[in-house]
KOLKOL-560041 format. One line per 4 residues: for each residue x, y, z of N, C-alpha, C. Coordinates in Angstrom, 2 decimals. Example, Ala and Ser with C-alpha at 12.3 -4.5 7.8 and 13.67 -1.06 7.14 Angstrom:
2
13.19,-5.69,7.80,12.30,-4.50,7.80,13.20,-3.30,7.80; 12.85,-2.25,7.08,13.67,-1.06,7.14,12.90,0.03,7.87
! end
This chain:
290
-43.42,21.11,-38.73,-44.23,20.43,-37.73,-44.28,21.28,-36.46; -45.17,21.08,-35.87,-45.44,21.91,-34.29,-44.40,21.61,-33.61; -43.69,22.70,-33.06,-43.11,21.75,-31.88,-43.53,21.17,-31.02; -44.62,21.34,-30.17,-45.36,20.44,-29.31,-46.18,18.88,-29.72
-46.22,19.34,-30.66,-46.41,17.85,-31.42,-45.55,16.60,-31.42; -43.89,17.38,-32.00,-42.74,16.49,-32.30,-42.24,16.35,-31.00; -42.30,17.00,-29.73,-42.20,17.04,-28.73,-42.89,15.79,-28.29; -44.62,15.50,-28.12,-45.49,14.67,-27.71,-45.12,13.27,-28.45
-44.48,13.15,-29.57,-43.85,12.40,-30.64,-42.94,11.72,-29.59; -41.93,12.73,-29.77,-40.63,11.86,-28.97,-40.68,11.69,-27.67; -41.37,12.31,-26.90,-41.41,11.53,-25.35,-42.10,9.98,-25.47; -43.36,10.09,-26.33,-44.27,8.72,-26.22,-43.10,7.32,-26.86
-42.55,7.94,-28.01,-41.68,7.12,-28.33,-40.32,6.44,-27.76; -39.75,7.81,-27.24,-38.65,7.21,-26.04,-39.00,6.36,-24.75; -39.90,6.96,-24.44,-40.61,5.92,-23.25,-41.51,4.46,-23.44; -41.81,4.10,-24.90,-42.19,2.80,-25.34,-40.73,2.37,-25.52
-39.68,2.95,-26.42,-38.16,2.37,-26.79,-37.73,1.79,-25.29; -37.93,2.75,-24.23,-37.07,2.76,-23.23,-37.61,1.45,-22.25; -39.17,1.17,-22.49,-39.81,0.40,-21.90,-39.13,-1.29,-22.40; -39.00,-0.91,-23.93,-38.56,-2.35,-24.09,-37.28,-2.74,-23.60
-35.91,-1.32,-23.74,-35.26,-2.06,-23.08,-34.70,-2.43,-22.15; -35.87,-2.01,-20.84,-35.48,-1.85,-19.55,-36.04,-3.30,-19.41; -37.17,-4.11,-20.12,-38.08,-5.50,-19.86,-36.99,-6.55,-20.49; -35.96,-6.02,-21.55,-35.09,-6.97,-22.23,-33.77,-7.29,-20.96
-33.37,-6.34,-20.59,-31.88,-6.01,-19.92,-32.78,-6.91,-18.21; -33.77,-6.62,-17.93,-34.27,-6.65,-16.60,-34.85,-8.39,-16.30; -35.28,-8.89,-17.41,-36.09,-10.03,-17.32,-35.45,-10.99,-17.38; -35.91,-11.98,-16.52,-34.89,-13.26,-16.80,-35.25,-14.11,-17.82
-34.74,-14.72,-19.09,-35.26,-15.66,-20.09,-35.91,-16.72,-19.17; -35.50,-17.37,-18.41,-35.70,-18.82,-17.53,-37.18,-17.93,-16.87; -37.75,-17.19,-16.38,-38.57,-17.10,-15.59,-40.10,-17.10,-16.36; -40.67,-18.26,-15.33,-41.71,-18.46,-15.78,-43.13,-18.04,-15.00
-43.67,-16.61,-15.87,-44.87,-15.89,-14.05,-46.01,-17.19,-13.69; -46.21,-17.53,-14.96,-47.45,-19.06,-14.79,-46.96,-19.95,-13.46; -45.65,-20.50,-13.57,-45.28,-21.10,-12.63,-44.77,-20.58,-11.10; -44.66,-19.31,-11.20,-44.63,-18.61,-9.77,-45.80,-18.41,-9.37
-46.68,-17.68,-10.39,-48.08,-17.66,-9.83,-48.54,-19.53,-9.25; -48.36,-20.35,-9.59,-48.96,-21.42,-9.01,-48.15,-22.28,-8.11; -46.80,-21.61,-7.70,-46.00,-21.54,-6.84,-46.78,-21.55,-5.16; -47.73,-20.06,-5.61,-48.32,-19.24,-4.60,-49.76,-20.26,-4.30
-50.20,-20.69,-4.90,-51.40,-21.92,-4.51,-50.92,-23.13,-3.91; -49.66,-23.36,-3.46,-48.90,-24.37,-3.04,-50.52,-24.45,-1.33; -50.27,-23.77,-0.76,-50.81,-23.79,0.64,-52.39,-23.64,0.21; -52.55,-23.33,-0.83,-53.99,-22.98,-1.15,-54.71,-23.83,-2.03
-56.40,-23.57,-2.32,-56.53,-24.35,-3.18,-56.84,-24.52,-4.10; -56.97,-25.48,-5.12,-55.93,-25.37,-6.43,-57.39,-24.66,-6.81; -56.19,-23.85,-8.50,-57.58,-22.74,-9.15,-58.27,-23.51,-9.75; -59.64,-23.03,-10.45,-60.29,-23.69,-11.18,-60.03,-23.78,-12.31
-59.33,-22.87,-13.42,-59.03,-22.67,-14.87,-57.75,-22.10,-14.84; -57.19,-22.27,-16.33,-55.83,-21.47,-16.66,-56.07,-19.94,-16.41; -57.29,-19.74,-17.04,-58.08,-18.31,-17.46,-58.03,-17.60,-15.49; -58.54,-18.20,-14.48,-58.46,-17.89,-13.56,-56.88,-17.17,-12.86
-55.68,-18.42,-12.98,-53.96,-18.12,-12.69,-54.05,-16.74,-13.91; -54.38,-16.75,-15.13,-53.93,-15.75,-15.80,-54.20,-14.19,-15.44; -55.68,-14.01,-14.72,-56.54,-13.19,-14.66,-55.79,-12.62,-13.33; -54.64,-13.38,-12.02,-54.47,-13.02,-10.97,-52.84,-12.85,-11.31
-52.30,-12.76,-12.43,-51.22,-12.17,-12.91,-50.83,-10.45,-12.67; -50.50,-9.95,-12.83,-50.06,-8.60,-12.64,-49.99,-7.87,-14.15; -50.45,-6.78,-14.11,-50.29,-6.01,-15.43,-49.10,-6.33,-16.32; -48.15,-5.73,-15.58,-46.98,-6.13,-16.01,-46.84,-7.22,-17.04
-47.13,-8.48,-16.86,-46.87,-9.79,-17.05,-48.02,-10.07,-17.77; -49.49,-9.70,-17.60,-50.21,-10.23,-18.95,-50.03,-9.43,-19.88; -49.83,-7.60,-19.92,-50.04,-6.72,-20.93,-48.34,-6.63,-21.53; -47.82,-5.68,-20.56,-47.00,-5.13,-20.63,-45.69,-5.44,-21.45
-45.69,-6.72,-20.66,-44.28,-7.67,-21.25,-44.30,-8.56,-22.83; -45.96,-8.74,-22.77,-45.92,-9.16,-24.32,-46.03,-8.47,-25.22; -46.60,-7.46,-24.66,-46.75,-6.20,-25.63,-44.89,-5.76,-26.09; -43.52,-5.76,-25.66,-42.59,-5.46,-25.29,-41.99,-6.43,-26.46
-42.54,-7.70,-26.15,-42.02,-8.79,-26.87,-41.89,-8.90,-28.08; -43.31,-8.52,-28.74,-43.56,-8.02,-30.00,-43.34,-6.99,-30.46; -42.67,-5.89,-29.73,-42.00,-4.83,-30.63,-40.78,-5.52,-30.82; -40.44,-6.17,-29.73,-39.08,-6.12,-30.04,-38.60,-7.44,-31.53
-39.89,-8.06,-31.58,-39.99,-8.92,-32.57,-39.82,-8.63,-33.74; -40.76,-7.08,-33.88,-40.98,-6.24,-35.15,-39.66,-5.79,-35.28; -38.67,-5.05,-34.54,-37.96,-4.60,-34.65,-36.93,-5.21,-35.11; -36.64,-6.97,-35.12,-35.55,-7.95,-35.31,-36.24,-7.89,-36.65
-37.10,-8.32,-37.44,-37.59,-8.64,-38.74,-37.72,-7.00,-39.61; -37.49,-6.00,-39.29,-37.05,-4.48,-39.91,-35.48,-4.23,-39.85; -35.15,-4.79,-39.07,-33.64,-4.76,-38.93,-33.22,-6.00,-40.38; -31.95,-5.80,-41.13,-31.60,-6.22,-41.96,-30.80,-7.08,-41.65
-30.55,-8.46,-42.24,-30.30,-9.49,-41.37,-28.22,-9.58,-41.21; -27.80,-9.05,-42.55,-26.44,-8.85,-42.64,-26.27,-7.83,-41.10; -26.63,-6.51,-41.07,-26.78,-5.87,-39.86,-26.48,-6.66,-38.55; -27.72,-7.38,-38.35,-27.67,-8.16,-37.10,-26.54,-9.48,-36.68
-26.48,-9.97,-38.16,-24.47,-10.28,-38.26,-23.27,-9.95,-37.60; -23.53,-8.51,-38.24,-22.79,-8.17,-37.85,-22.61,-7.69,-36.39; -24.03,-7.01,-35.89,-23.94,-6.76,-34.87,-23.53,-8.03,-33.50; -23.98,-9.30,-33.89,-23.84,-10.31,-33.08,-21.97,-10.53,-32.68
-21.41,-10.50,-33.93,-20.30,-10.81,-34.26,-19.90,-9.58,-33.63; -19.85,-8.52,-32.89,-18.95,-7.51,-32.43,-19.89,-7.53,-31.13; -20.83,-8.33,-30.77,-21.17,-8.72,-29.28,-19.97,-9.54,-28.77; -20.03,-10.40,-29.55,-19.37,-11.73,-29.32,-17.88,-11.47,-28.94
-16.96,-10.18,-29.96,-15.57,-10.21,-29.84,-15.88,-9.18,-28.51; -16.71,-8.60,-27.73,-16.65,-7.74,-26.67,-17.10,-8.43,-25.43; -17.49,-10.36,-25.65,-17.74,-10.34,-24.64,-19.03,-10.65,-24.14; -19.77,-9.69,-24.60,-20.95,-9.63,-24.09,-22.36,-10.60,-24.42
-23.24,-11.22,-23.62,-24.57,-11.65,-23.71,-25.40,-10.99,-24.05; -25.52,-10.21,-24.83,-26.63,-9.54,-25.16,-26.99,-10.25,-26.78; -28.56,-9.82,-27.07,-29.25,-10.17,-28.30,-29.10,-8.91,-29.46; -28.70,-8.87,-30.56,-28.99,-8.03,-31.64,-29.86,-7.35,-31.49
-30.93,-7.74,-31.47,-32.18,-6.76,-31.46,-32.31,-5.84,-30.44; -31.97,-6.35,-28.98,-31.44,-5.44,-27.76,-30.30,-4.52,-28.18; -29.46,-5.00,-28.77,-28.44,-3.53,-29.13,-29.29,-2.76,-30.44; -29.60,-3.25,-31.10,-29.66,-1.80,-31.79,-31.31,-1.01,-31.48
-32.45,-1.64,-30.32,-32.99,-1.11,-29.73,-32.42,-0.04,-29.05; -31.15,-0.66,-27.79,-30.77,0.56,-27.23,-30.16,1.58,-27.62; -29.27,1.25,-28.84,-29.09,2.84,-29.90,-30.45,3.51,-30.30; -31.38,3.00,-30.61,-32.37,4.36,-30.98,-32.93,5.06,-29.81
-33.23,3.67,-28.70,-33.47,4.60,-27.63,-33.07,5.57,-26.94; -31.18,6.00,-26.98,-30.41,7.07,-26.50,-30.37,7.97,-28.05; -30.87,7.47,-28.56,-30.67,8.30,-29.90,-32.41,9.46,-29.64; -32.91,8.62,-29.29,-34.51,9.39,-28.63,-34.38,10.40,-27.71
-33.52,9.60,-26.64,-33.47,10.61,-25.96,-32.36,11.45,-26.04; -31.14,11.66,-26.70,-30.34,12.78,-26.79,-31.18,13.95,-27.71; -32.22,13.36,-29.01,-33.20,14.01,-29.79,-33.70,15.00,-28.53; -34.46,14.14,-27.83,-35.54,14.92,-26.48,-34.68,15.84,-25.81
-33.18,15.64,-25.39,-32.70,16.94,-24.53,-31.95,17.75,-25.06; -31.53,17.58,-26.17,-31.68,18.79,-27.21,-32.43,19.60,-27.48; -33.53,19.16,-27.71,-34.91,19.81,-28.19,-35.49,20.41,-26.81; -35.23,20.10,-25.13,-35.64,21.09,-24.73,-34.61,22.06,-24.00
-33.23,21.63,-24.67,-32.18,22.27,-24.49,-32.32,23.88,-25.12; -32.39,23.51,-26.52,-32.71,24.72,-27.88,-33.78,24.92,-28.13; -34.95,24.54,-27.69,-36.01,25.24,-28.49,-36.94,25.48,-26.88; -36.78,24.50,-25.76,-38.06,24.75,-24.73,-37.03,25.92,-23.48
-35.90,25.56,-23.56,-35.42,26.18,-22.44,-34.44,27.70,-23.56; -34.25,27.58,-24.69,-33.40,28.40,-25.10,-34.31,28.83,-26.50; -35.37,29.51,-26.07,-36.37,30.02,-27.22,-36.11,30.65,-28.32; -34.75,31.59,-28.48,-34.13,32.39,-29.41,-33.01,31.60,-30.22
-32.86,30.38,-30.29,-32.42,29.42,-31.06,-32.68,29.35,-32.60; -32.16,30.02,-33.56,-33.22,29.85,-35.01,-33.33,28.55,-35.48; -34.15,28.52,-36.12,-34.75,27.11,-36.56,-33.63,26.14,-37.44; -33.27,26.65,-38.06,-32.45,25.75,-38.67,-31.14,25.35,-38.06
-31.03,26.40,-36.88,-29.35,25.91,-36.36,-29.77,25.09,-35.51; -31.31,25.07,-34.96,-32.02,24.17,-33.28,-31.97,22.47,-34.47; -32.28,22.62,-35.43,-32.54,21.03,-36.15,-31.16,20.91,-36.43; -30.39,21.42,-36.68,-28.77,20.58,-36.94,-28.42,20.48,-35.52
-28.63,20.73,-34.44,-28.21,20.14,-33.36,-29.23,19.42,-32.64; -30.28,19.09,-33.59,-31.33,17.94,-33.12,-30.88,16.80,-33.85; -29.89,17.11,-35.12,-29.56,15.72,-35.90,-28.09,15.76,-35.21; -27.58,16.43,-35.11,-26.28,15.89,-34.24,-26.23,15.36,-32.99
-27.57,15.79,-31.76,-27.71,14.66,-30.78,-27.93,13.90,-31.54; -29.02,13.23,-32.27,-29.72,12.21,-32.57,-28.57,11.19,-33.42; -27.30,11.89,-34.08,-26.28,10.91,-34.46,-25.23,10.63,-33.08; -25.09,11.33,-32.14,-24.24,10.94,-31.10,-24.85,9.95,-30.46
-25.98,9.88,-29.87,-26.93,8.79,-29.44,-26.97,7.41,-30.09; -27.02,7.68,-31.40,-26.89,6.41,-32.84,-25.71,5.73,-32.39; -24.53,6.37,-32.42,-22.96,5.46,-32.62,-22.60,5.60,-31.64; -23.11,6.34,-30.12,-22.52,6.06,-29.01,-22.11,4.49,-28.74
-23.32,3.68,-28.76,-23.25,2.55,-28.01,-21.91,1.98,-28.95; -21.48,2.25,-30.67,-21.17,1.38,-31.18,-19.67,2.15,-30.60; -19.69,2.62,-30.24,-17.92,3.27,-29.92,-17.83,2.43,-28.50; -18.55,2.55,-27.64,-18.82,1.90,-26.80,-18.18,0.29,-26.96
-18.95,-0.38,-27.64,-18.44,-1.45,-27.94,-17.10,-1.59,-28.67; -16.68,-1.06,-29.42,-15.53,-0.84,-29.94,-14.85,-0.91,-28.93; -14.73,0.13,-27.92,-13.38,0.33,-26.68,-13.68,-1.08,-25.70; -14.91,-1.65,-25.50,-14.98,-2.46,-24.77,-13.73,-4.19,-25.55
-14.53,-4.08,-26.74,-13.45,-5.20,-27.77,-11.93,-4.94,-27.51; -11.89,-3.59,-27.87,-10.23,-3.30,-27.52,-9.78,-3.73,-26.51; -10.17,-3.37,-25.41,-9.85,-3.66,-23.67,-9.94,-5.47,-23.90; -10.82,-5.99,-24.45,-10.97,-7.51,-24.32,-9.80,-8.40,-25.05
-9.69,-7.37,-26.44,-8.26,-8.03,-27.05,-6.94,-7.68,-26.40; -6.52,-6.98,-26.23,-5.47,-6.58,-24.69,-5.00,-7.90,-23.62; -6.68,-7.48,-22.95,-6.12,-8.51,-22.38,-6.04,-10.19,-22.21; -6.34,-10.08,-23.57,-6.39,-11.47,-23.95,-5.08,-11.68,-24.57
-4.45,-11.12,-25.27,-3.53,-10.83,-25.69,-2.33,-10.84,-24.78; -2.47,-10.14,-23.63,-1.88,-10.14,-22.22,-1.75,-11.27,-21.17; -2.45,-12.46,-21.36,-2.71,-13.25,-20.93,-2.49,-14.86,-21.70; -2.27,-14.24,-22.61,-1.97,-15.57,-23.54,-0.62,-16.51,-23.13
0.34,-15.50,-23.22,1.93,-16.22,-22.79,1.94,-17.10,-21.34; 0.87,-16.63,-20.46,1.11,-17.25,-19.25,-0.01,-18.73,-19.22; -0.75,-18.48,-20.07,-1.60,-19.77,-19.89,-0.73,-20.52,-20.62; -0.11,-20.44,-21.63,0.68,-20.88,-22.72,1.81,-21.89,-21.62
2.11,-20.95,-21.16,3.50,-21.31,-20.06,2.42,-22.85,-18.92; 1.33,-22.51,-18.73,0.62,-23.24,-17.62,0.49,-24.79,-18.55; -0.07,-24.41,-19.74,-0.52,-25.65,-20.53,0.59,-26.45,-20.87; 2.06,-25.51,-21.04,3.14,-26.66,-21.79,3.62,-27.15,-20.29
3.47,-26.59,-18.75,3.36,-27.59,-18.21,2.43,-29.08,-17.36; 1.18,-28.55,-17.67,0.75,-29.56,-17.74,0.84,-30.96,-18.73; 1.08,-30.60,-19.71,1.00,-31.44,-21.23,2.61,-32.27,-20.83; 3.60,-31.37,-20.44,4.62,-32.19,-20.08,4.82,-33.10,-19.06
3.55,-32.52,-17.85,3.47,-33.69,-16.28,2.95,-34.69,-16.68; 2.06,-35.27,-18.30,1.68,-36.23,-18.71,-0.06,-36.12,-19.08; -0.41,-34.68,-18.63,-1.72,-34.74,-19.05,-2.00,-34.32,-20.53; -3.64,-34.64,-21.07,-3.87,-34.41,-22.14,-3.91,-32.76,-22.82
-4.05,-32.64,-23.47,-4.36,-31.14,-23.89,-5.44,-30.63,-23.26; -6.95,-31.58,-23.60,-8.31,-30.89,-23.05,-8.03,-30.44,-21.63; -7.49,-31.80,-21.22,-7.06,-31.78,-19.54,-6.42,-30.31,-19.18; -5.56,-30.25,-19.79,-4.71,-29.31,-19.44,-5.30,-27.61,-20.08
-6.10,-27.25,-20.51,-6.98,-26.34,-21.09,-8.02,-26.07,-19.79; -8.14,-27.39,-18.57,-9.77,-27.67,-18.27,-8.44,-26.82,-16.59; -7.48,-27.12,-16.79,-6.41,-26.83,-15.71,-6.22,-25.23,-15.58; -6.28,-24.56,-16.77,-6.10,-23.10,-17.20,-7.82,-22.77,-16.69
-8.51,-23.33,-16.84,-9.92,-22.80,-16.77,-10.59,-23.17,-15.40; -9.84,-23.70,-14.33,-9.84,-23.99,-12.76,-8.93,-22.89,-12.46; -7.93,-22.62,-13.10,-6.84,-21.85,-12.10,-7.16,-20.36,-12.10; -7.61,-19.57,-13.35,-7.57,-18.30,-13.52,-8.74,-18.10,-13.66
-9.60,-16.90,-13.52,-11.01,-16.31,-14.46,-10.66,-14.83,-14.94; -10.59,-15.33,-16.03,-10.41,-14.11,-17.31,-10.95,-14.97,-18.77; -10.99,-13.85,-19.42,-12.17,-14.15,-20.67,-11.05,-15.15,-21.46; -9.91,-15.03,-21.08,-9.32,-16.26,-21.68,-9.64,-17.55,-21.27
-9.56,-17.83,-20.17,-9.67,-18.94,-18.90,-11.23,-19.21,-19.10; -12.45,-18.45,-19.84,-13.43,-18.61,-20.01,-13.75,-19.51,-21.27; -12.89,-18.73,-22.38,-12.89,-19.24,-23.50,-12.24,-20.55,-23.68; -11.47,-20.95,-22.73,-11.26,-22.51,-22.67,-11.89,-23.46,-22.60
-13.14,-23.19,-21.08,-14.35,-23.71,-20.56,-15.09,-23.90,-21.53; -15.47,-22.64,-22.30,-16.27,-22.75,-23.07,-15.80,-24.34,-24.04; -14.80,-24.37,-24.72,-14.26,-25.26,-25.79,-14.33,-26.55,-25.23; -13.90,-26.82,-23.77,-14.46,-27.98,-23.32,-15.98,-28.47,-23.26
-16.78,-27.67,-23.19,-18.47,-27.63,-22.79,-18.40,-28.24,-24.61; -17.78,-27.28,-25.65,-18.24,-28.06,-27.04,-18.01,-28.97,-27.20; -16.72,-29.14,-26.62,-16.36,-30.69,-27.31,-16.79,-32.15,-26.47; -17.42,-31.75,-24.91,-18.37,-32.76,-24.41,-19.72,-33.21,-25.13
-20.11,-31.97,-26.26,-20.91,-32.06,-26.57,-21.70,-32.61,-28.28; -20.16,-32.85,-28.31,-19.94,-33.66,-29.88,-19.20,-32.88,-30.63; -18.73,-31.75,-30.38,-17.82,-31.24,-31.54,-16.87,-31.72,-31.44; -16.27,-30.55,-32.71,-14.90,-31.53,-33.27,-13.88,-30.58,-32.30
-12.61,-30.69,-31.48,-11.57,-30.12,-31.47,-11.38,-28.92,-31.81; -10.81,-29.02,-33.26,-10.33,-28.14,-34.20,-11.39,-27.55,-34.73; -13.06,-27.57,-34.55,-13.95,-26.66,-34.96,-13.75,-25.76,-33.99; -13.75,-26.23,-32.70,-13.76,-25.22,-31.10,-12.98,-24.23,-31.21
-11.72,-24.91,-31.67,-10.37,-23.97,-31.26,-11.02,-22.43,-32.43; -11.16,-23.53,-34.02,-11.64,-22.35,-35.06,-12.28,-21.10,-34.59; -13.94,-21.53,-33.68,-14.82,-20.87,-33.40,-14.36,-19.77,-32.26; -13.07,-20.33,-31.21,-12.85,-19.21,-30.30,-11.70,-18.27,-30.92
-10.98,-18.56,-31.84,-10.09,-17.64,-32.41,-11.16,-16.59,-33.56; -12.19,-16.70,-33.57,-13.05,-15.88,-34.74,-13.78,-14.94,-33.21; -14.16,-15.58,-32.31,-14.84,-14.87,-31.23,-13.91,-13.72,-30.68; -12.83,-14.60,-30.50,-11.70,-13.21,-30.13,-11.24,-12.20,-31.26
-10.71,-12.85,-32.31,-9.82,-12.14,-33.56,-8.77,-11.26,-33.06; -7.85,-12.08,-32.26,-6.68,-11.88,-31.40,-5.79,-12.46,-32.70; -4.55,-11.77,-33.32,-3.42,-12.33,-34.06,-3.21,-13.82,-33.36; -2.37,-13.02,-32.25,-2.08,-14.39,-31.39,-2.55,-15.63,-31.12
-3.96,-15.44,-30.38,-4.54,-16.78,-30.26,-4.90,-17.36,-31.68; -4.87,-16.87,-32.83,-5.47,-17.19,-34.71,-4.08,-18.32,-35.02; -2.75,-17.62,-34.31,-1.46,-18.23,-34.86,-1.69,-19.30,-33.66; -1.85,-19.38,-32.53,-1.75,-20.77,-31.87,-3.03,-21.31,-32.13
-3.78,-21.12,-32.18,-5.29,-22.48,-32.86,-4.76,-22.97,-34.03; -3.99,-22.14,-35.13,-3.62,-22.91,-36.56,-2.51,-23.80,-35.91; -1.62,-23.47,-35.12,-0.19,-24.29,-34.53,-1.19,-25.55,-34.14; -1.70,-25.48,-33.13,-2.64,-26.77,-32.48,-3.29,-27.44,-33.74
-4.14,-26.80,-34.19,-4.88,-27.37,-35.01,-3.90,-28.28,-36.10; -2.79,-28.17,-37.00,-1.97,-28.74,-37.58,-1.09,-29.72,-36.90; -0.69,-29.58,-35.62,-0.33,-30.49,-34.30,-1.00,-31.76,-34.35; -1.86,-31.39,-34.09,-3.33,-32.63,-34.09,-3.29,-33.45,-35.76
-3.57,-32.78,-36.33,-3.56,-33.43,-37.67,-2.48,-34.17,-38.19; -1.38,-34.14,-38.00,0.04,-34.62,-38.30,0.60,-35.49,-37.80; 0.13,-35.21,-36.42,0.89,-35.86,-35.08,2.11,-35.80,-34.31; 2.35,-34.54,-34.17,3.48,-34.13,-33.81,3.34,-33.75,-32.60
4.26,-33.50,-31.56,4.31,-33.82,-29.89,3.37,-32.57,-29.83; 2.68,-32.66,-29.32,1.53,-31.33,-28.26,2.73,-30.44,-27.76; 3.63,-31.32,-26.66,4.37,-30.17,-25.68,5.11,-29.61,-26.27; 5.38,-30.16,-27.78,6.90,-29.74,-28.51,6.24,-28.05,-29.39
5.37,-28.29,-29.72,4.14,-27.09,-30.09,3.90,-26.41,-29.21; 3.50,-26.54,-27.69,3.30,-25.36,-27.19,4.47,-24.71,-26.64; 5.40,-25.24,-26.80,6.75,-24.89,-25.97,6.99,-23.98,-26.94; 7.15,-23.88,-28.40,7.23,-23.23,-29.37,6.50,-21.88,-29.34
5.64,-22.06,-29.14,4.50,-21.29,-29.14,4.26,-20.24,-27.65; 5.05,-20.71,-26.96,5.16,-19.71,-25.11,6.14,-19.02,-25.84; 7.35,-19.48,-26.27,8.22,-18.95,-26.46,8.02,-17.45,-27.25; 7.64,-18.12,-28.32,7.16,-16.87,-29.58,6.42,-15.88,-29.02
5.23,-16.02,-27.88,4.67,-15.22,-27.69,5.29,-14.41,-26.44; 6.21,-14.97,-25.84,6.94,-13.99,-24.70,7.56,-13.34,-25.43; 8.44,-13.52,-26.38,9.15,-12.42,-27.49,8.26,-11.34,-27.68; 7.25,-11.67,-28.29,5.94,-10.73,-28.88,5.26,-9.67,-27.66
5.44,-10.47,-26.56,5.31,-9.73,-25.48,5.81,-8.24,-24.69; 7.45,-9.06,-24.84,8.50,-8.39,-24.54,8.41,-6.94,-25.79; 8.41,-7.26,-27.11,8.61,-6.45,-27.50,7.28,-5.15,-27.93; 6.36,-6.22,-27.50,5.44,-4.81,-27.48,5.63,-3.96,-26.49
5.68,-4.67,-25.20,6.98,-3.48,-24.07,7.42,-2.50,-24.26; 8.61,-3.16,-25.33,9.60,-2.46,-25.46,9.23,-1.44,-26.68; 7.75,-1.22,-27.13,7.54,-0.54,-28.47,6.70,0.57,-27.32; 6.52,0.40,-26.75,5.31,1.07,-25.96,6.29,2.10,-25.15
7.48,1.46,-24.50,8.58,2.65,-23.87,9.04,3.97,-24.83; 9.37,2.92,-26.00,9.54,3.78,-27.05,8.83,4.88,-27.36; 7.34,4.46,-27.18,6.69,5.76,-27.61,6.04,6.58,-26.19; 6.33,6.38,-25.33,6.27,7.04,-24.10,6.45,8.35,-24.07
8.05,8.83,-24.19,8.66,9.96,-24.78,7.52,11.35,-25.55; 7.15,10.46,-26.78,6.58,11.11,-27.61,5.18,11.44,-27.15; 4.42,10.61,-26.67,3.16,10.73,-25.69,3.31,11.87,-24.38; 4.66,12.14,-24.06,4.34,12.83,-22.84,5.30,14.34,-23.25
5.54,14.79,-24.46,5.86,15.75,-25.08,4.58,16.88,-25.41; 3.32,15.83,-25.39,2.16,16.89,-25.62,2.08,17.56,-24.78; 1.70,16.84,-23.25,1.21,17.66,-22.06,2.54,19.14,-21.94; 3.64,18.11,-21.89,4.47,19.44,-21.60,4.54,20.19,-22.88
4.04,20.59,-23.58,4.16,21.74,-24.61,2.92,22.21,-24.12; 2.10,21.60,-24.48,0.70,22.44,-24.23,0.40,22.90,-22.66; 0.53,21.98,-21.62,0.59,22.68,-20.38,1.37,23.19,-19.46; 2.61,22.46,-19.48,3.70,22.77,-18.67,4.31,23.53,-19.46
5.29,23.91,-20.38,6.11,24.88,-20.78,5.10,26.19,-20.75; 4.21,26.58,-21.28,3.27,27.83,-21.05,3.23,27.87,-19.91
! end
């Protein structure tokens, strides 16, 4: 193929990719232009037709954005639905609000453009590049661009299980005393989720909002131990969850359960000193003793 061709190729394409997901990341779902536009007739007077408010819209907003909408439509129904599974499900343990179709938009789109500055890395700015070594480092941007975002998310999950993980023993400690001053569990969950904000203290809120809302308990607890896939919080939702079912004291369970996890605490500590030593043997071989 020409290069100026595959060139004219990938700019038009990175800059439609890039368009959608600057309108996805940028736009508010809730905003409605129909109703701002007739916001603006408040002092004025009223239009004559829909066709009229539509016609005094902005490019943007009649062309642009629906045009945006429907790629990104096309792009959810080409995408394979196990895929988007999965992809939701490793939104979810990182945290994040974003839509499937928005993530794996924004992988092709850095995947476009690492393609594009490669290509005028090796072939527009570095002309004596031979052809076949300039396309293996047009497919090796174009795979760094691909799995960036997903490494990305990966370290972001890690950091989220940490400190969720990190945070567990002390809410633990907060709840077995509330539950013992005489309040309920929800109560005392709704107490952790007033006092602190961390994605733990979130994930509580959240479980109260379900269960105002007709769920069951023990579905909530299920659904936030799968969102996290924290060991820890998996072993106290099954502790609670069997608590409840049996009828055995709440405080006598979580007291159990602070306990176990300050141990677990302590000794990841104490596994982490351990390997300290061995972690800081590299630098000094490789930089300090030379």
């Amino acid at each position: 193929m020409d290069p100026i061709l595959l060139l004219i190729l990938v700019v038009v394409g990175g800059a439609v990719i890039a368009g959608l997901v600057y309108a996805g990341l940028k736009e508010d779902p809730g905003r409605d232009p129909l109703q701002e536009r007739l916001g603006t007739y408040e002092d004025r007077d009223i239009p004559q037709s829909l066709s009229e408010i539509e016609m005094s819209l902005s490019f943007r907003d009649r062309v642009i954005l629906p045009f945006l909408r429907w790629l990104s439509r096309t792009t959810t129904k080409l995408t394979p639905q196990k895929q988007l599974e999965d992809a939701r499900h490793k939104l979810e343990l990182a945290g994040m609000n974003m839509e499937p179709s928005m993530f794996f938009t924004m992988r092709i789109a850095l995947m476009l453009a690492f393609v594009f500055l490669a290509f005028l890395v090796f072939f527009v700015f570095s002309a004596s590049t031979p052809g076949t070594q300039g396309l293996l480092y047009l497919l090796g941007a174009g795979a760094l661009g691909y799995f960036l975002p997903e490494l990305l998310i990966r370290s972001k999950i890690s950091r989220r299980q940490q400190a969720i993980q990190k945070a567990l023993p002390d809410a633990l400690d907060l709840l077995v005393i509330c539950v013992e001053a005489g309040l309920g569990f929800d109560m005392a969950m709704g107490k952790v989720y007033e006092k602190w904000d961390n994605d733990l203290a979130v994930a509580f809120g959240r479980i109260l909002r379900e269960i105002q809302l007709g769920k069951l308990r023990r579905d909530a607890l299920r659904d936030m131990a799968n969102r996290m896939d924290v060991p820890d919080v998996t072993a106290f939702t099954a502790a609670i969850i069997q608590a409840d079912q049996l009828g055995v004291s709440m405080g006598r369970i979580l007291r159990v359960q602070s306990d176990q996890m300050r141990v677990k605490r302590r000794q990841r500590a104490q596994e982490k000193a351990h390997q300290a030593p061995v972690k800081m043997m590299i630098p000094m071989v490789l930089l300090i003793f030379p």
